[in-house]
N, C-alpha and C positions, 0 to 999 in steps of 0.2 A: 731400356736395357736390351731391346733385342736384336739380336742378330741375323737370324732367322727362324721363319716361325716352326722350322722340323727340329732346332734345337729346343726349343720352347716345348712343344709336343711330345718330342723325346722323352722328357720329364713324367709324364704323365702314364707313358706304356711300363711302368715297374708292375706295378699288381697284375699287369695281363700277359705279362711275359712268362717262360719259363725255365726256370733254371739249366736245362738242356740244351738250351738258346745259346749257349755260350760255346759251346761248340766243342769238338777236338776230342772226351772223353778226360777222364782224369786219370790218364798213365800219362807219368812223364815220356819226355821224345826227346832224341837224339841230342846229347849236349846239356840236357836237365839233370838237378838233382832228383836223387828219390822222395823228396821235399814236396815234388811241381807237379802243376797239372798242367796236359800239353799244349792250353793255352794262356800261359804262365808267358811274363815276359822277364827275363835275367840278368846277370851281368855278372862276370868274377867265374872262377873255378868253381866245374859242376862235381868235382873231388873233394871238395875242401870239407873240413870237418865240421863245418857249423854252417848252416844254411839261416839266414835272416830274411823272411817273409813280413813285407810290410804292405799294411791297408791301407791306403792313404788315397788324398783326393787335389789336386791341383784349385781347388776353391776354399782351401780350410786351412786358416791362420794357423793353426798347430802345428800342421804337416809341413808348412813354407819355413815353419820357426826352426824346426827338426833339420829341414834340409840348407837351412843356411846358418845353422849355426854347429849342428851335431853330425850328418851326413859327410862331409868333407876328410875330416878325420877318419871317418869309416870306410870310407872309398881308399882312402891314399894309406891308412895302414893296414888296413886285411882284404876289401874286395882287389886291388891291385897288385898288391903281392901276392895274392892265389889261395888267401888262408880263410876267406871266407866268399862263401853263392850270396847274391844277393837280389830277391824279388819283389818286384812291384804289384800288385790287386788293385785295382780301381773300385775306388768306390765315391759316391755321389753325392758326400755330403758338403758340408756350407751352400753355398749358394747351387742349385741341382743345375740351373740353364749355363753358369759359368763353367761347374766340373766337366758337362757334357760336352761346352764348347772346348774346352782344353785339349781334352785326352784326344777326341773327334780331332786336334790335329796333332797330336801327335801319332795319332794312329794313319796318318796321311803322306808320315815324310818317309824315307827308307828307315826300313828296320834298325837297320845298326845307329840312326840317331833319334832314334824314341825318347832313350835316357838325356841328351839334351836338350830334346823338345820340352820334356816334362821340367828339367832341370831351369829352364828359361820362363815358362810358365809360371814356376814356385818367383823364381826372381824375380819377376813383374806381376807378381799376385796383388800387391797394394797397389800400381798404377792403373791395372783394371779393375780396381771397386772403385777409386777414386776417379774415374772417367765414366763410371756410368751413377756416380753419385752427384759429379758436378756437370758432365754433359749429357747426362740422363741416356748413354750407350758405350760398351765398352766395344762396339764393334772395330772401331779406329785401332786400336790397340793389338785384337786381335790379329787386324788385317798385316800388321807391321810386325807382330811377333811370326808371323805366316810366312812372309814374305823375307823375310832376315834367313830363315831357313829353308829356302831354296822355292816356295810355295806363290805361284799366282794369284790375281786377284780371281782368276776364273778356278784356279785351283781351290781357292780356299771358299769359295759359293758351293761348290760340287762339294769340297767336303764335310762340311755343314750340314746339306742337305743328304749325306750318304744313309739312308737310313739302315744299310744294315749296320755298317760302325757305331751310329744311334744306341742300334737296339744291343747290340754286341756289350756293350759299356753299359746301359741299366744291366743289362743279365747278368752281368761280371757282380754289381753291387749287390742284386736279388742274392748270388751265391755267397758273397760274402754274410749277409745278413742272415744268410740259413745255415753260415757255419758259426755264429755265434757271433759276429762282430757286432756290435752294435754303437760304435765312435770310432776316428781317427783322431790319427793316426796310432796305430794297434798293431802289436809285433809279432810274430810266432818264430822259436829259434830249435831249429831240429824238431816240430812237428807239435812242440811245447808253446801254448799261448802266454804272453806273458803280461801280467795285471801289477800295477800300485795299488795297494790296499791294506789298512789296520791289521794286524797279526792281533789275536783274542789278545786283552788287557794293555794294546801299547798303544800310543797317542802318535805315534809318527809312520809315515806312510813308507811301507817297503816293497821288492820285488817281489813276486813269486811266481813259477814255471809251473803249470797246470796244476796248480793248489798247493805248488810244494816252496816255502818260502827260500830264497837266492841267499845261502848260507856262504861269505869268505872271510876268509881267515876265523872264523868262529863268529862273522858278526854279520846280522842282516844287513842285504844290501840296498841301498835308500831310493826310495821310490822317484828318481828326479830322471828328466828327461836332457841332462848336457853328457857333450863330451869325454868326461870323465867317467862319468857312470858306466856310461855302455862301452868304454874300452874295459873299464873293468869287468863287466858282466861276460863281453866276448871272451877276455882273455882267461877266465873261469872256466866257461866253455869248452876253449879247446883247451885248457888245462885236462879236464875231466874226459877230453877225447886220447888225451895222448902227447898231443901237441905243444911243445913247449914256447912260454907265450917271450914273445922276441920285446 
């Protein structure tokens, strides 16, 4: 499975790094919600009345499942119509050498296609387990998902080997892990984390925003992670901002 061995190594600097590693301070910067820290990566209107902060990792089947099945929807009715910010957190779960190699390029290409790097990543997340399960390296895959976007083979050994990007990407997960995250993919919506879990006496699993269960129309809302959920959850949201939901 490797690709190279400062990706592999990479892995290993989480407990020695520190949180501060991550750089920038945590005020947002120019174009940020007051949601973001300024080294927060974004997309959508930094006005819009509901900011969605997601923890996710380009190596963990949940997150791939999220963004090709639930994610599209979200993009095309409120992050691109302007009615909702919408942020990515790295973090380094499912396989730690594949997350680090992911992000590691998409932290490589120009900024304004990070969200396709990462987006192309999620989309070929099962042909890189299945090439280093049946050819025992998913570096082939790598090189080709690199290379599709704009990136050399000299390019993509240099970025691999970058080790502050490395280190930048454990520290990003260390922070997450010290803000309470502890799985992906994990939401936070206007500063509010949000959990599926038992309400006392009920048998089925529902939403709740920092302890407070996701009350509409008078009925809890159901702890599922499709498309319909979280339009409905958003449009609740900017309900309760103001925003009348289209």
């Amino acid at each position: 499975m490797n690709l190279t061995r400062r990706v592999f190594s990479a892995a290993a600097l989480t407990a020695s790094l520190v949180l501060g590693a991550c750089g920038g301070g945590d005020a947002p910067g120019e174009g940020q919600s007051r949601y973001e820290r300024a080294s927060d990566r974004g997309m959508g209107n930094a006005d819009a009345a509901v900011t969605m902060i997601e923890y996710s990792s380009v190596a963990c089947p949940h997150c791939a499942a999220f963004h090709e099945e639930v994610f599209p929807t979200i993009e095309e009715n409120y992050i691109e119509t302007g009615r909702m910010r919408y942020v990515l957190r790295e973090m380094i779960t499912g396989s730690p050498q594949f997350a680090i190699a992911g992000f590691s390029l998409a932290h490589c290409v120009p900024e304004e296609r990070y969200f396709d790097m990462v987006d192309l990543l999620f989309q070929q997340q099962r042909a890189i387990f299945q090439a280093a399960q049946t050819q025992g390296s998913a570096r082939g895959q790598y090189l080709a998902i690199a290379r599709s976007m704009g990136l050399s083979e000299q390019d993509f050994i240099a970025c691999l080997n970058n080790e502050e990007i490395n280190q930048s990407i454990v520290a990003a997960h260390d922070r997450a892990i010290a803000d309470g995250v502890d799985g992906t993919p994990r939401f936070i919506f206007n500063g509010r984390m949000l959990e599926a879990r038992r309400a006392p006496g009920a048998t089925e699993y529902t939403y709740f925003l920092d302890g407070e269960q996701v009350m509409i129309d008078g009925e809890p809302l159901p702890g599922l992670a499709d498309a319909e959920t979280f339009t409905r959850l958003i449009d609740h949201l900017l309900a309760q901002a103001g925003e009348t939901a289209e």
